[in-house]
C-alpha positions in Angstrom: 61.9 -173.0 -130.0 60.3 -176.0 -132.3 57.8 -175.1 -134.4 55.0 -178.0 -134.9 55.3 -178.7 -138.7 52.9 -180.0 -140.7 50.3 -181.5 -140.6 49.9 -181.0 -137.4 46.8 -180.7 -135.1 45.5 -176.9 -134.2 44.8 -175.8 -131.0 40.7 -175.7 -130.3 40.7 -171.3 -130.5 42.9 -171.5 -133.5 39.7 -173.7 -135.1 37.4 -171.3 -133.6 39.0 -168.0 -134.4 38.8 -170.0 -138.7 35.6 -170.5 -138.0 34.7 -166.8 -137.2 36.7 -165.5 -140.3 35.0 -168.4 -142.7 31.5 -167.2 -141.6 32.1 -163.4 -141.7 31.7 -162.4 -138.3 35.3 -161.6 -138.7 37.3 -159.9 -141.3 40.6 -160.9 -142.6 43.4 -158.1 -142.9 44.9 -157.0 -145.9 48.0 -159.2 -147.3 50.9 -157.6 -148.3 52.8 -158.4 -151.3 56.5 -159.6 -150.8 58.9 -161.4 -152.7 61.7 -164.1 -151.1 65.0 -166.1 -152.6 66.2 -169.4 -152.2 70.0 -168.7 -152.6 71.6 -172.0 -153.8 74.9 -173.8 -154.1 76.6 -177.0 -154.8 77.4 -179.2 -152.0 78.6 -183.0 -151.2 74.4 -183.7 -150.4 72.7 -181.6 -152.8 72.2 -178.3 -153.3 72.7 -176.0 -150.5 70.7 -172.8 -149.2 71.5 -169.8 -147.3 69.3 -169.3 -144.2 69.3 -166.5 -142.3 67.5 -167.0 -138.5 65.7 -164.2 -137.7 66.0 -161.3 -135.0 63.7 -162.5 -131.9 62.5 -159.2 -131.1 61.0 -159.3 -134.9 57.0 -158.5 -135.6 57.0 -161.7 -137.9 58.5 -165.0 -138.2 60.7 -163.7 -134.9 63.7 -166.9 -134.2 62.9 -168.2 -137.3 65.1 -169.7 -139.9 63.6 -168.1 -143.1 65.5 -167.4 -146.9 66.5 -163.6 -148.1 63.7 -161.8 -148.8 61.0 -159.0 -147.8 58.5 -156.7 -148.5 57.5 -155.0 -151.9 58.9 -151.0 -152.0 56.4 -148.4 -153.8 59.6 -147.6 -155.5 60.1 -151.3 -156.7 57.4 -150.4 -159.3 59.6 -148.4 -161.4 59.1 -149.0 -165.2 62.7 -147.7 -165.7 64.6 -149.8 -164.0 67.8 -151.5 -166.0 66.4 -155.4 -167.1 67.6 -157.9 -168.5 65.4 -161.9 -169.6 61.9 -162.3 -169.4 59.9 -159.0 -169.9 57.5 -158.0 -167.1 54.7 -159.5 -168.8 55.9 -163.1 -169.4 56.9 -163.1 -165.5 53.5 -161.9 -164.9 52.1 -164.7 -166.5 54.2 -167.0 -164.6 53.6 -165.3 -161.4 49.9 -165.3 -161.8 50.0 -161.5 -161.3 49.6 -158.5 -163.4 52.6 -156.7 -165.0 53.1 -154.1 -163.1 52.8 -156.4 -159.8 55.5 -159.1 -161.2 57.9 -156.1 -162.1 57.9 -154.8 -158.7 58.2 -158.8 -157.3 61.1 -159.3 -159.7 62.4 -156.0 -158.1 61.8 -156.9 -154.9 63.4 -160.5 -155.1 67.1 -159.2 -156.5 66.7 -156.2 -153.7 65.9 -157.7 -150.9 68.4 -160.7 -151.8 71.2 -158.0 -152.0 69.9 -156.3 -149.0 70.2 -159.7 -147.1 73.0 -161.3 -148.1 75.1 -159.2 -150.2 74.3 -161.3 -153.4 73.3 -159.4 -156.2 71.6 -160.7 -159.2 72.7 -157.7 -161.8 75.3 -157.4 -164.2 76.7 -154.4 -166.8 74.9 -157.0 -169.9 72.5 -160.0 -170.1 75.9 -161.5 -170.6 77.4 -160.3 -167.6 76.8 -160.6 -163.9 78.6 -158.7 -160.9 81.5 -160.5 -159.6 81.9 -158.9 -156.3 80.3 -157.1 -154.1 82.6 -156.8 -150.8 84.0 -153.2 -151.4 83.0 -150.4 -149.1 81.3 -148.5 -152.0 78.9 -151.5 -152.1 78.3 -151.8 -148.6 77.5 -148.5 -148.3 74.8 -148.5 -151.3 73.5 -151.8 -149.8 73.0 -150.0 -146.3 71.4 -146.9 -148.1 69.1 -149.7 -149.8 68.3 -151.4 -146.9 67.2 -148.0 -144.9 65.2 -146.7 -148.3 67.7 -144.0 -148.9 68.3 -145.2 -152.0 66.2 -146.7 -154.8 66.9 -149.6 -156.2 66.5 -148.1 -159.9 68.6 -145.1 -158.8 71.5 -147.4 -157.8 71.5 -149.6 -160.9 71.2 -146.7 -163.0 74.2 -145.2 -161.4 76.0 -148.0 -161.9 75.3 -148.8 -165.3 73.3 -152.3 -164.3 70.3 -154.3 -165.1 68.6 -157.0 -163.2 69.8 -160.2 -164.2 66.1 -161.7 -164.1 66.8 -164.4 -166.3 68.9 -165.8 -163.4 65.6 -166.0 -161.2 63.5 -169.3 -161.3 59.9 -169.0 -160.2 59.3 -172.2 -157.3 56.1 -171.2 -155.4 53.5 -169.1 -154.0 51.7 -168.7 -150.6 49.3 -166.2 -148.7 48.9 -166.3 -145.1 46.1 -167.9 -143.7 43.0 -165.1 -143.1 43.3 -165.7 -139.3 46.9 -164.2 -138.6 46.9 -160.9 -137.5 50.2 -159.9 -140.1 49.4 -161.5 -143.5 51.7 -161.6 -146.9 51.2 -162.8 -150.1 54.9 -163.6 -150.6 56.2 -165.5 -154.2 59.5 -167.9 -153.8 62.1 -167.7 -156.7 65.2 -169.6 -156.7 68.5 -168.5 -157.8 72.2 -170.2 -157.9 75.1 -167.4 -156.1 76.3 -166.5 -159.1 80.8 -167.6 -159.1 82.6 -165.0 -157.7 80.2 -163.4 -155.1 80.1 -164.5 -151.3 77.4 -164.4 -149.0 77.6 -161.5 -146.1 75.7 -162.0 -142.5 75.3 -158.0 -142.9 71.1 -157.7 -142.3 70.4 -156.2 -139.6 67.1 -158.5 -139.1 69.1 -161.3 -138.6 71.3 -162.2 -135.6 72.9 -165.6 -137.8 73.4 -166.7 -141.3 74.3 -170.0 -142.4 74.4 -172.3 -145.0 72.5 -176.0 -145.0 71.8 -179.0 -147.8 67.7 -177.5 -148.0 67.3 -181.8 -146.9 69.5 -181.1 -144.0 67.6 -177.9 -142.9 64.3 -180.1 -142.8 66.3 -182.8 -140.7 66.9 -180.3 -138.6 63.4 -178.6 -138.6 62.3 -182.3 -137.9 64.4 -182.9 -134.8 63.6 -179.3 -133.5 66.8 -178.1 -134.0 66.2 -175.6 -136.4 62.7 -173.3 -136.1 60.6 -172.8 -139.4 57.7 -171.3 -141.0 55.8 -173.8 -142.6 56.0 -172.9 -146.0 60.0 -172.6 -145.4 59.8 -176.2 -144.3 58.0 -177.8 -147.2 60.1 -175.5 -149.7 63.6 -177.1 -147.9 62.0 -180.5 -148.1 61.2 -180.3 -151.9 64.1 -178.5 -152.9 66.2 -181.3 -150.7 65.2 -184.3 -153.6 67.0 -182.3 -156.3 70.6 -183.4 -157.1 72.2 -180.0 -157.2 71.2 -176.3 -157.7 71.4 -176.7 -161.9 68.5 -179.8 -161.8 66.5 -176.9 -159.5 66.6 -174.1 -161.6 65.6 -176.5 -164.7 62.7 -177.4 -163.1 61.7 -173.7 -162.2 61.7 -173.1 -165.7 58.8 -175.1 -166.0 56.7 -173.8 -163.3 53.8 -171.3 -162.6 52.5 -170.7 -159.9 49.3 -169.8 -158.0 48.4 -168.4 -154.6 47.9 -171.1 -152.2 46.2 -170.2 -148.7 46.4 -172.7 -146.0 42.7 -173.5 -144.4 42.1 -175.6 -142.2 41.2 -179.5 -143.1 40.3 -182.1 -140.9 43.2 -184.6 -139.6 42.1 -187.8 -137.3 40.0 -186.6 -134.4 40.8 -182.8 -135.4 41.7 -180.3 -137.4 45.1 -179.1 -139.2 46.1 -176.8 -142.3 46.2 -177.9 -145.3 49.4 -178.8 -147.8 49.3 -177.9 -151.4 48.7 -180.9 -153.3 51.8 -182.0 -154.9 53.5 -182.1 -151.5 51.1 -184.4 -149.4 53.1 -186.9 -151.2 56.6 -185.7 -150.1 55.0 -185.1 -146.2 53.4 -188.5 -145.9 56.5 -190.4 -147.0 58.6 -188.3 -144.7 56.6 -189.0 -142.0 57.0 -192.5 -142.5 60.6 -193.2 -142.7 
């Protein structure tokens, strides 16, 4: 399946149904907050990410290559959770959310990353980080997370962990246009697979794992060999012009982010979504090699 990627022109009821939603007659549904994780490593190329393509017979994104990541849990609010780096409020502020939204995001990110891919961003210290996480007694707590049997402050706790959010970098931030019919506000982080832990195709929402230089992954997106999300696309891209996962994560320490919501813009004779600024660069020159 290739996914037109941007900018690209919009079908004429795709215009029409914006229009409706811009004017009022129709009303957008409520976005849902999630949080998703650019996994990197090292590689001959640049720095590599870990894609998992997506169960076809999936609500959202279904066949789509997409990074770890998912859904905030009620239960990812917990103020007790173990934590280690920046407090709740300093991530809020570069999050553009309130505290008690960029805790649960935080939450969400090392979660759902460990729910994913078996990578888990927590350690016994802000010194420390878990080495592996293969054992059965892991598995089993990363099933029991997966199907909500288990909190995710219940199994640090147990454990004697805290979230390692100091090894999170904070890359981007988008909200689905008001026309779909399933909407998410979701924030990207990045993080480096910390030495000693392996990646594990163990979700059950996705039928393959891999992993792909981010500028490969947007070749491949290109040549429709490799279906993507917009905002998956243009993430690869941009993360594809660092050097290696290190020259990423420094320049995540620089950013905040706000929401941006694709609406549609006019291209030629019609009409297409719009980019965030600082990537209309990256597109255009793409477009023209």
């Amino acid at each position: 399946m290739r996914i037109p990627l941007p900018p690209v022109p919009l079908p004429d009821k795709v215009v029409a149904l914006a229009a409706e939603y811009a004017d009022g007659t129709r009303e957008p549904v409520e976005p849902r907050n999630a949080a998703t994780v650019i996994v990197l490593r090292g590689g001959e190329t640049g720095p590599e990410a870990y894609y998992l393509r997506r169960q076809v017979s999936m609500d959202f994104a279904a066949g789509m290559a997409v990074f770890p990541g998912g859904g905030v849990d009620p239960r990812d609010f917990d103020a007790q959770v173990g934590w280690a780096g920046p407090d709740p409020a300093a991530w809020g502020e570069r999050l553009g959310c309130d505290e008690e939204t960029a805790r649960a995001l935080v939450c969400a990110a090392v979660r759902e990353t460990f729910e994913e891919s078996g990578v888990l961003l927590a350690g016994v210290s802000d010194g420390d980080v878990v080495a592996d996480t293969t054992a059965d007694d892991w598995e089993a707590d990363r099933v029991a997370l997966e199907s909500r049997e288990l909190a995710m402050t219940d199994f640090l706790n147990r454990r004697g962990l805290v979230l390692r959010t100091d090894l999170l970098g904070v890359w981007d931030a988008w909200l689905t246009p008001v026309f779909e019919p399933r909407r998410y506000r979701t924030w990207f982080f990045v993080a480096e697979l910390p030495a000693g832990q392996v990646t594990r195709d163990v979700s059950s929402e996705s039928s393959s794992v891999t992993w792909l230089p981010a500028r490969v992954a947007a070749d491949q997106a290109d040549a429709g060999e490799l279906a993507m999300m917009p905002p998956t696309y243009l993430t690869s891209m941009e993360v594809g012009t660092y050097a290696d996962p290190a020259a990423v994560l420094e320049a995540a320490r620089e950013r905040s982010v706000q929401m941006f919501t694709p609406t549609v813009e006019p291209l030629g004779d019609g009409w297409t979504l719009s980019l965030p600024d600082r990537l209309r660069p990256l597109v255009s020159e793409r477009r023209q090699a």
